[in-house]
C-alpha positions as CSV (number, residue, x, y, z in Angstrom):
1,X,52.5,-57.8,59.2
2,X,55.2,-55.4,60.7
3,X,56.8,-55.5,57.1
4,X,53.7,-54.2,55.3
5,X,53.2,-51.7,58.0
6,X,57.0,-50.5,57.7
7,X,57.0,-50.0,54.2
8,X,53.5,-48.3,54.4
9,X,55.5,-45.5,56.9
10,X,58.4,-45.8,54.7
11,X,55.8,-44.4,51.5
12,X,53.9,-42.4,53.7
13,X,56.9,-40.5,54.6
14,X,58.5,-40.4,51.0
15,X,54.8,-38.7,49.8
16,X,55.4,-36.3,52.7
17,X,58.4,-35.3,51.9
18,X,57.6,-34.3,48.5
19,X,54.8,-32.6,49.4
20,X,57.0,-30.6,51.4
21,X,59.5,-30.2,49.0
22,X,56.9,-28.9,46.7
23,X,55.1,-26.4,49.0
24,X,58.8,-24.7,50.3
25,X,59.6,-24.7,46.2
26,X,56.7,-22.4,45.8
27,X,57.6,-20.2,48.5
28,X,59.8,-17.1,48.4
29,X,63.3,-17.4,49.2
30,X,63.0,-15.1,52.7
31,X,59.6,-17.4,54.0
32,X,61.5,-20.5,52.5
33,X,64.5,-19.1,54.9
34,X,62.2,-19.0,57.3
35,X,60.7,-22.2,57.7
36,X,64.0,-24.0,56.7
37,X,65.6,-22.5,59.4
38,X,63.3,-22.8,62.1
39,X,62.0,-26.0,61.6
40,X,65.0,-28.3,60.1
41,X,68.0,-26.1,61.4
42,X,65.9,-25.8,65.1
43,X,66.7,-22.0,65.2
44,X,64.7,-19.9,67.8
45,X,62.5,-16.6,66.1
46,X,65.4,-15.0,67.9
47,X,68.1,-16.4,65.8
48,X,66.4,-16.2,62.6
49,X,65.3,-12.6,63.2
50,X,69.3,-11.6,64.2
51,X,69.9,-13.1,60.8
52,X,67.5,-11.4,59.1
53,X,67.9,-8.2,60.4
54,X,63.9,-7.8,61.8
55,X,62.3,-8.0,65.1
56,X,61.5,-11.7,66.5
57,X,58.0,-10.4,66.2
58,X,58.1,-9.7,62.9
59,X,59.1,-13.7,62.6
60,X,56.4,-14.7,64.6
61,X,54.2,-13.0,62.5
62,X,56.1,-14.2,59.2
63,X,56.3,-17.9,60.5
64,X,51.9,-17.7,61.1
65,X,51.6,-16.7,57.8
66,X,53.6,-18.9,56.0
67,X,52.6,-21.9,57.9
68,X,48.6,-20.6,57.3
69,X,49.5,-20.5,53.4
70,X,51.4,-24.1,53.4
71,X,48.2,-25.7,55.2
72,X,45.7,-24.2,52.6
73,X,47.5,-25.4,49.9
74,X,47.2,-29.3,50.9
């Protein structure tokens, strides 16, 4: 029983990461930039929007959108 329900994570999280590999493919390469680095390099709106060269609430605002757009599209 733990087997089946360890392999049934194990595909549930395989699908999930292609769906997410799909949706940051179809965004632009400053919201892919974005997301990347906020949510898999943990950097603060902060950090990102040094980087950038914006305001952190210009991030904020950026990060809403995308996140908005990403959910619509599952």
């Amino acid at each position: 029983m733990d087997r089946l329900a360890g392999e049934q994570e194990d595909q549930e999280r395989v699908l999930n990461n292609m769906v997410l590999k799909e949706l940051l493919g179809e965004l632009g390469e400053k919201e892919r930039e974005v997301i990347v680095r906020r949510y898999f390099l943990n950097q603060t709106q902060t950090q990102i929007a040094g980087i950038l060269g914006i305001s952190q609430v210009q991030v904020s605002r950026l990060e809403k959108k995308i996140l908005k757009q990403m959910k619509e599209k599952l």
